[in-house]
C-alpha positions as CSV (number, residue, x, y, z in Angstrom):
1,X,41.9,-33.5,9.4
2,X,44.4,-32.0,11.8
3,X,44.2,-33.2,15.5
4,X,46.3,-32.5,18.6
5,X,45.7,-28.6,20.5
6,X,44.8,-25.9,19.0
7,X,47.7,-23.3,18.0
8,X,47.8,-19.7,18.8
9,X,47.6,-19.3,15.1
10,X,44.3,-21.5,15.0
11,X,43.4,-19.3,18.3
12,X,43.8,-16.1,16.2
13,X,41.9,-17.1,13.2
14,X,38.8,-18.3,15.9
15,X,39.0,-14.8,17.3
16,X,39.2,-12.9,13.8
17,X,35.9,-15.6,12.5
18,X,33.6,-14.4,15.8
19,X,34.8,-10.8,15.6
20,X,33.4,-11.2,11.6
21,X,30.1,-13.0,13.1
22,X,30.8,-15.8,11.8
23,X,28.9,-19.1,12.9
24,X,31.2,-21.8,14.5
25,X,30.7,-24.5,11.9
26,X,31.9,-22.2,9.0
27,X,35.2,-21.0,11.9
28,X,35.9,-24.6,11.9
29,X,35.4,-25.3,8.2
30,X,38.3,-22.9,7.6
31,X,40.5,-24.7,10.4
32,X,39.8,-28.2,9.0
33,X,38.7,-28.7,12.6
34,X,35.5,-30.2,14.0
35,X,32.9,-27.6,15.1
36,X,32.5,-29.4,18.5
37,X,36.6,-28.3,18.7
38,X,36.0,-24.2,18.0
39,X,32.7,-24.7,20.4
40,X,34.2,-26.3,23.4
41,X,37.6,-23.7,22.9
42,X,35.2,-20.5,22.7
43,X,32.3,-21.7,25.5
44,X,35.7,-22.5,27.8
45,X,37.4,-18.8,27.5
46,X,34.8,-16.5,27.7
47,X,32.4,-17.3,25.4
48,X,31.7,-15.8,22.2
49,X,31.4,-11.7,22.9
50,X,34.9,-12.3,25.2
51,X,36.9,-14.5,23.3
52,X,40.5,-13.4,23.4
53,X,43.3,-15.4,21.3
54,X,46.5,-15.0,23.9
55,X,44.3,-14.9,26.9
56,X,42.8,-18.8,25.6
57,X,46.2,-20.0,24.6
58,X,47.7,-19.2,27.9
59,X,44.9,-20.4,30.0
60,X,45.2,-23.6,28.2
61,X,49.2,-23.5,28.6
62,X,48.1,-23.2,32.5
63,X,45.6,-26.5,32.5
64,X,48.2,-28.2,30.9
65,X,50.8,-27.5,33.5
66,X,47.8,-28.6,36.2
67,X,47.7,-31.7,34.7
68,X,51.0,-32.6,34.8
69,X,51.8,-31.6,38.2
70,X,51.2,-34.0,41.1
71,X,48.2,-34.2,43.1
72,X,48.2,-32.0,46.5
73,X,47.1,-34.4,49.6
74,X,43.7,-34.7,49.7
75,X,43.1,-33.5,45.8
76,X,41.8,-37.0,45.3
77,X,38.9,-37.3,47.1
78,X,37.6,-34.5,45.1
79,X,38.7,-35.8,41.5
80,X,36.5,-38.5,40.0
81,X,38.9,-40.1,38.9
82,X,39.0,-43.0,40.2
83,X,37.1,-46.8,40.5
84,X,39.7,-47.5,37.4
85,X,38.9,-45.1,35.4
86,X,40.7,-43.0,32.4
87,X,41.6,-40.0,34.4
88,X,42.5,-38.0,31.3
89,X,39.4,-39.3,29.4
90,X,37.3,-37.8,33.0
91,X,39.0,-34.8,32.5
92,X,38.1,-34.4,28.8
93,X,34.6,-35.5,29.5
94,X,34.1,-32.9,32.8
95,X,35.6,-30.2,30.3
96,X,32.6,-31.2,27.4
97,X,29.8,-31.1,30.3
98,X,30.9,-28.0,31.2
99,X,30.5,-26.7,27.8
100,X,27.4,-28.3,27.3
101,X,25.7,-26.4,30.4
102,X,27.5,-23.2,29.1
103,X,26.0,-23.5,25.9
104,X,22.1,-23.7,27.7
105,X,23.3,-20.1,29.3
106,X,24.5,-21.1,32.2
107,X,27.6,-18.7,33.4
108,X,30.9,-20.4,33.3
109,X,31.9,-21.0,37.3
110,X,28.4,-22.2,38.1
111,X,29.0,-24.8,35.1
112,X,31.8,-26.2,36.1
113,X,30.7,-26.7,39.6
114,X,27.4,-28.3,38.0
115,X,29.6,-30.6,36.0
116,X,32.2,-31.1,38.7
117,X,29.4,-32.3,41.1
118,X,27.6,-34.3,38.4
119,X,30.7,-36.5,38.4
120,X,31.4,-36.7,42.0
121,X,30.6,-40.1,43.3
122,X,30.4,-39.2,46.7
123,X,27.1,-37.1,45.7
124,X,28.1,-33.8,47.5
125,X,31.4,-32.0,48.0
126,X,32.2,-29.0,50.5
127,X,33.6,-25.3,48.9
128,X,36.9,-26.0,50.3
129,X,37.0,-29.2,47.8
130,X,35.4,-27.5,45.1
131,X,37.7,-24.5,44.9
132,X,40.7,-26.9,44.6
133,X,38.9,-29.5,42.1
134,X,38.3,-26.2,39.9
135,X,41.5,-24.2,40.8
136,X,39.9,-21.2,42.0
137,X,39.0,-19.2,45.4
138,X,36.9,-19.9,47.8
139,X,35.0,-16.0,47.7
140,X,34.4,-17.8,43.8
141,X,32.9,-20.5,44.7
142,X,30.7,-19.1,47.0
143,X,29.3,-16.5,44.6
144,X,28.5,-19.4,42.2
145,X,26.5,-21.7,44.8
146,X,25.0,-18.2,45.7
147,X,23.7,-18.2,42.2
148,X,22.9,-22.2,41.9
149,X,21.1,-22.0,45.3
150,X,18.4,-19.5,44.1
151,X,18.4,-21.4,40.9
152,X,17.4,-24.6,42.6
153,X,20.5,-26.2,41.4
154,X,22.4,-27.9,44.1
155,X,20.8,-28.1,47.7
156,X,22.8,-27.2,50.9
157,X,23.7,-29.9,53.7
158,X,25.5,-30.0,56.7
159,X,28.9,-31.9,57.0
160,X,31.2,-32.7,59.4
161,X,31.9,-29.8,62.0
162,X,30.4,-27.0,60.9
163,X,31.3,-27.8,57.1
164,X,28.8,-27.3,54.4
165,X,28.6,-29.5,51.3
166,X,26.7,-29.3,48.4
167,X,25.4,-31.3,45.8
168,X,22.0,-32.5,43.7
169,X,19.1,-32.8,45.1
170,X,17.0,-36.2,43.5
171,X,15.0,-34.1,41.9
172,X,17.4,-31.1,41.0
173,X,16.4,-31.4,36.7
174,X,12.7,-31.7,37.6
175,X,12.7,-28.2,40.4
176,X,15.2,-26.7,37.3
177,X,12.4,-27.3,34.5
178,X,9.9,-26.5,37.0
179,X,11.6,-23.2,37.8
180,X,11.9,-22.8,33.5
181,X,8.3,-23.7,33.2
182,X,7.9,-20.4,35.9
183,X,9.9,-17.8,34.3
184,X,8.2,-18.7,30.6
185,X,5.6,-17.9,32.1
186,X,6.3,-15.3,33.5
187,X,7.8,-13.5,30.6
188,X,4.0,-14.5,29.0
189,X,2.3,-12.8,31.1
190,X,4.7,-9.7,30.7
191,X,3.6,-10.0,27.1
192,X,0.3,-10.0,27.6
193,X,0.1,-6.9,30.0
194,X,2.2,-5.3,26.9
195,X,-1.0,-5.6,24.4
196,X,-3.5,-2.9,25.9
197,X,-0.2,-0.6,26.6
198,X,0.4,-0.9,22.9
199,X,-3.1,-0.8,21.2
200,X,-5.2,-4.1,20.4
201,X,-4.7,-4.7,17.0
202,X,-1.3,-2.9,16.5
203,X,1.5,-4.7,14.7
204,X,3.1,-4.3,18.5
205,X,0.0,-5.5,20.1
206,X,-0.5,-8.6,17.5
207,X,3.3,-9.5,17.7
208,X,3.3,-9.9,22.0
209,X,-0.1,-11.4,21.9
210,X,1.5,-14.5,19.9
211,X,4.1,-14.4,21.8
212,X,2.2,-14.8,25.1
213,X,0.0,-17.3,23.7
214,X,3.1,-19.4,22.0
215,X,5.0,-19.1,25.4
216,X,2.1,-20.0,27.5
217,X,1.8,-23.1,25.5
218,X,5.3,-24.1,25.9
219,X,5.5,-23.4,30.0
220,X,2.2,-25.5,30.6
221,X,4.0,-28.5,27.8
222,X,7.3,-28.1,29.9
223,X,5.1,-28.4,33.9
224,X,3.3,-31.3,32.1
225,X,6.5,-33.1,30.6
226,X,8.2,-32.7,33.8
227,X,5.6,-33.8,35.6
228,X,5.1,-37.4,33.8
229,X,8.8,-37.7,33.8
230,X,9.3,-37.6,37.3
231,X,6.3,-39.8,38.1
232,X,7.8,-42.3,35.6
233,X,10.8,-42.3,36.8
234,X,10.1,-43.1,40.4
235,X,7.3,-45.5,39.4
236,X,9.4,-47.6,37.3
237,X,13.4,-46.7,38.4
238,X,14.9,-49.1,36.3
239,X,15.7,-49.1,31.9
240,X,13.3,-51.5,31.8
241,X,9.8,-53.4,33.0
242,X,9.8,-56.9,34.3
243,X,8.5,-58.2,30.8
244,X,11.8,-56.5,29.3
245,X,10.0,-53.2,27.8
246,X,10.5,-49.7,28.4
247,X,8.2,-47.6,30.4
248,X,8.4,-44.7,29.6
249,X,6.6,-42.8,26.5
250,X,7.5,-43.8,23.4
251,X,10.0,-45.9,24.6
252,X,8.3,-49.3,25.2
């Protein structure tokens, strides 16, 4: 199996398979490459519907030339790279969160400021740091923690001066699923009003009525999962009990 970068040829070919619809296993099939490969190079320039061969190859061409330049002063303190760590492999791994919270739907800036401040140790950085962790502007950055805000995705604090940082709150995946939870429901309830509008008993009617019952099912199974999660987790903090077993469900 080939490994190294993709080419512009292999580029090409990834643009020609999505234009055909096709699925990114069977894109990589035909590359000899591993589907996680054609996934992380479409979900990092533009994602599927925006994919554009030259435009991918010379963004890459840019990160490249990032990489190999020397830090600014002060670009450390906002690169987790450090406590002996790989660099490179931090990189790569920041890269394949990224992708990973672009695959669940989340728009590409506001993932890599989630990833970016997963991996900070320092548990908060300030927009100034962000935008030159990431390589982009400041009026980006704040129209991304705009959107993460009113997502309950990072929380807002004050710094030094009048500096802002931002970072996760304790319980940023539990207020996330919780927000989830709300909008299922939400679309339920949509569904339901939809059944008298379309006639009780209509194909229309029947199809929405399952789907408010099936979604109402899954909001109330995400609240109650969330909620015995986080209860869990704060009861017992650790891997593992004093007598050496798991707490949590199904785990123990």
């Amino acid at each position: 199996m080939p490994g190294g970068r993709l080419t512009q040829q292999e580029r090409q070919r990834i643009a020609l398979g999505l234009a055909d619809g096709l699925a990114y296993a069977e894109i990589a099939r035909r590359l000899d490459r591993p589907t996680s490969t054609v996934t992380r190079e479409v979900m990092r320039n533009g994602g599927p519907t925006a994919y554009r061969a030259d435009l991918a190859h010379r963004a890459t061409e840019r990160r490249a030339h990032r990489r190999r330049r020397p830090a600014a002063p002060g670009e450390a303190q906002a690169r987790p790279g450090d406590h002996g760590r790989d660099a490179e492999a931090v990189r790569a791994y920041e890269e394949t969160l990224t992708t990973v919270f672009m695959a669940s739907g989340t728009p590409r800036m506001m993932a890599r400021i989630m990833a970016c401040l997963t991996l900070t140790d320092s548990g908060s950085l300030t927009a100034a740091e962000l935008a030159r962790h990431l390589q982009v502007s400041p009026a980006s950055i704040s129209k991304a923690i705009t959107y993460l805000e009113s997502q309950d995705l990072v929380r807002r604090e004050r710094g030094e001066g009048r500096r802002e940082r931002y970072g996760f709150d304790e319980d940023i995946w539990y207020q996330s699923m919780m927000a989830s939870a709300r909008s299922t429901a939400q679309i339920a309830e949509t569904s339901r009003q939809g059944v008298d509008i379309m006639g009780p008993g209509t194909p229309a009617a029947v199809r929405l009525e399952h789907a408010a019952r099936f979604l109402d099912y899954t909001a109330e199974t995400l609240v109650r999962a969330a909620e015995q999660a986080r209860d869990i987790l704060r009861e017992h903090p650790g891997a593992t009990s004093d007598d050496g077993t798991d707490p949590r469900p199904g785990q123990g």
